[in-house]
C-alpha positions as MATLAB code, in Angstrom:
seq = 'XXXXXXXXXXXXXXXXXXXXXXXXXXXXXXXXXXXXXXXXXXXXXXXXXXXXXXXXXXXXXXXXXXXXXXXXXXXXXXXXXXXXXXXXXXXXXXXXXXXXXXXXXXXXXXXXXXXXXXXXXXXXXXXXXXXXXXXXXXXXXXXXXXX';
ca = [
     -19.304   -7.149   -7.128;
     -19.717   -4.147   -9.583;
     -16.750   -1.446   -9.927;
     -19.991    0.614   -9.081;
     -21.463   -1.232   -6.488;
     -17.849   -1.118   -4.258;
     -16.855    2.470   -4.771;
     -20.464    3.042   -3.061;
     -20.210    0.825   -0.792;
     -16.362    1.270    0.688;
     -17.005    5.357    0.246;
     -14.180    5.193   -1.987;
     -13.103    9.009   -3.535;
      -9.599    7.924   -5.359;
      -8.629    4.977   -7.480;
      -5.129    4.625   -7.771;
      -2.800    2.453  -10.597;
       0.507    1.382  -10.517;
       2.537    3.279  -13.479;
       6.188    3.230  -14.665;
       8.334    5.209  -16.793;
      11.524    4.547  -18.607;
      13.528    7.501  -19.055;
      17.104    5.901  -20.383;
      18.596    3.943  -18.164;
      16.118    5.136  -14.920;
      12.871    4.225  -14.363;
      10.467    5.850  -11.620;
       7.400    4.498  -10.521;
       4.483    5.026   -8.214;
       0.837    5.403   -7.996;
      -1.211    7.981  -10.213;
      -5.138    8.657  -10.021;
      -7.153    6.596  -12.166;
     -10.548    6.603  -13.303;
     -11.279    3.188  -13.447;
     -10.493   -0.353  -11.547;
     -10.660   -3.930  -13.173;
     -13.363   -5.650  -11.043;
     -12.284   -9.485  -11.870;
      -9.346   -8.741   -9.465;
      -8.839   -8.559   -5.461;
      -8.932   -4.616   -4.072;
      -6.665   -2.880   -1.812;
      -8.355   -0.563   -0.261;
      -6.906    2.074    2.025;
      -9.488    4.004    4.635;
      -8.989    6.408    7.352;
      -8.139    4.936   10.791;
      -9.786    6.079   13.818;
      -6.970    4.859   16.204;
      -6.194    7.559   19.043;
      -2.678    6.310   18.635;
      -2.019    7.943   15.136;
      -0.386   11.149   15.191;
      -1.792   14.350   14.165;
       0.062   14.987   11.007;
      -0.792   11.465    9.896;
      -4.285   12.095   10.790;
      -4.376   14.998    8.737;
      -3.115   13.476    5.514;
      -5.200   10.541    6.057;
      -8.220   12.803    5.917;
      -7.204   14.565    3.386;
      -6.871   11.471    1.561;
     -10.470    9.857    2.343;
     -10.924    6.170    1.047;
      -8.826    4.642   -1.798;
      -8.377    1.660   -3.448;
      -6.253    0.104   -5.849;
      -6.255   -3.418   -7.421;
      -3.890   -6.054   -5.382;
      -1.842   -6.686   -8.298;
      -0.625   -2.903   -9.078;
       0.244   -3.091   -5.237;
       2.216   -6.142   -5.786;
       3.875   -4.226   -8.930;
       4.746   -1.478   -6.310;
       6.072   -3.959   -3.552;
       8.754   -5.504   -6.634;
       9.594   -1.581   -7.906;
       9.871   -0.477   -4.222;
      11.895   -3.386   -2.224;
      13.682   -5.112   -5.461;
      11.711   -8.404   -3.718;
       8.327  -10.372   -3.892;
       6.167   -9.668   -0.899;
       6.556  -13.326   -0.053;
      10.678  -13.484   -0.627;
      10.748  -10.177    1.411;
       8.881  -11.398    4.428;
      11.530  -14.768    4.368;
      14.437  -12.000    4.361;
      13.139   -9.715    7.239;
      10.616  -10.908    8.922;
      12.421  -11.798   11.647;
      15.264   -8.523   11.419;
      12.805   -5.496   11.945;
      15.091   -3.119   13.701;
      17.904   -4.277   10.746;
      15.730   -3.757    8.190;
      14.818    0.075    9.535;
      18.720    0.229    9.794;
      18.557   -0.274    6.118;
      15.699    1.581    5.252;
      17.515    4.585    6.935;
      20.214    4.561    5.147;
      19.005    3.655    1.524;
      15.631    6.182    1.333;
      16.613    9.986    1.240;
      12.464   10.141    2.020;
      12.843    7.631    5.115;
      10.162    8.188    7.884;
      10.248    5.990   10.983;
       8.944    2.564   11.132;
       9.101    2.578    7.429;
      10.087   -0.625    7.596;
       7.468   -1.855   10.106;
       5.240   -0.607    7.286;
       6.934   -2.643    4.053;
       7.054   -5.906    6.403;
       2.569   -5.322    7.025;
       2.416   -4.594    3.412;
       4.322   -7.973    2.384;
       1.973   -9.442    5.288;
      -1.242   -7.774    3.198;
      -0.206   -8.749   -0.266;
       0.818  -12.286    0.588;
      -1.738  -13.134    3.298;
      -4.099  -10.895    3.038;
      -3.469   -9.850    6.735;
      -5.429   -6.399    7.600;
      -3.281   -3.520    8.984;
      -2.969   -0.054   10.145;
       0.120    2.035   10.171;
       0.658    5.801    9.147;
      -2.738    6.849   10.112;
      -4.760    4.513    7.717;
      -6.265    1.106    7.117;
      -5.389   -1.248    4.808;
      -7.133   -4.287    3.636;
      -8.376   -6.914    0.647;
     -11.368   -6.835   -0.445;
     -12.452  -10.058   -2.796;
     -14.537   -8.322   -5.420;
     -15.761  -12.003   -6.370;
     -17.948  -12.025   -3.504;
];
């Protein structure tokens, strides 16, 4: 599928990239707007979820955020930066510790919000097994750009 042809067709309204930056011995990293995506890779793409459940300041973010997408690799990039672990090696540690893991996530984010862990565990879930999920008041799944 054309770069083109999937923006219009997943409604998309922000491409995102993975970026670092060495600054001596730190290094921060996260997402920053792009203006284009690589279309011989996988997409992540991020919607707005129309659960009841989600709660009204993650609805309102959500919206405010529309559709995104981002290639599966820069997320993968992220996952490493983020958790120090592969998506796959991450799921092996925790999948089965949930409530430690939040424990941990508590204690080592100054930014923590509940069920953050929840969240990194359906993100390892996404990345590695391209399992769909919603959390935070959006969507998240692959989309094969091959077909």
């Amino acid at each position: 599928m054309k770069v083109d042809d999937f923006i219009k067709k997943y409604k998309i309204n922000k491409l995102y990239s993975y970026h670092e930056e060495s600054v001596g011995d730190t290094t921060s990293f996260g997402w920053v707007l792009s203006e284009s995506l690589r279309s011989d890779e996988s997409m992540v793409v991020s919607s707005i979820s129309k659960s009841k459940k989600v709660l009204e300041s993650d609805k309102e973010w959500s919206a405010k955020e529309g559709n995104s997408a981002a290639t599966l690799s820069d997320y993968d990039k992220y996952f490493k930066s983020l958790t120090g672990d592969s998506p796959a090696d991450f799921l092996k540690i925790w999948k089965a510790k949930t409530e430690e893991l939040e424990n941990v996530r508590k204690v080592s984010s100054q930014r923590y919000k509940e069920e953050e862990g929840a969240f990194l565990l359906s993100l390892a879930e996404l990345i590695s097994n391209g399992k769909k999920f919603s959390k935070f008041g959006r969507v998240y799944k692959i989309v094969d750009m091959n077909t």
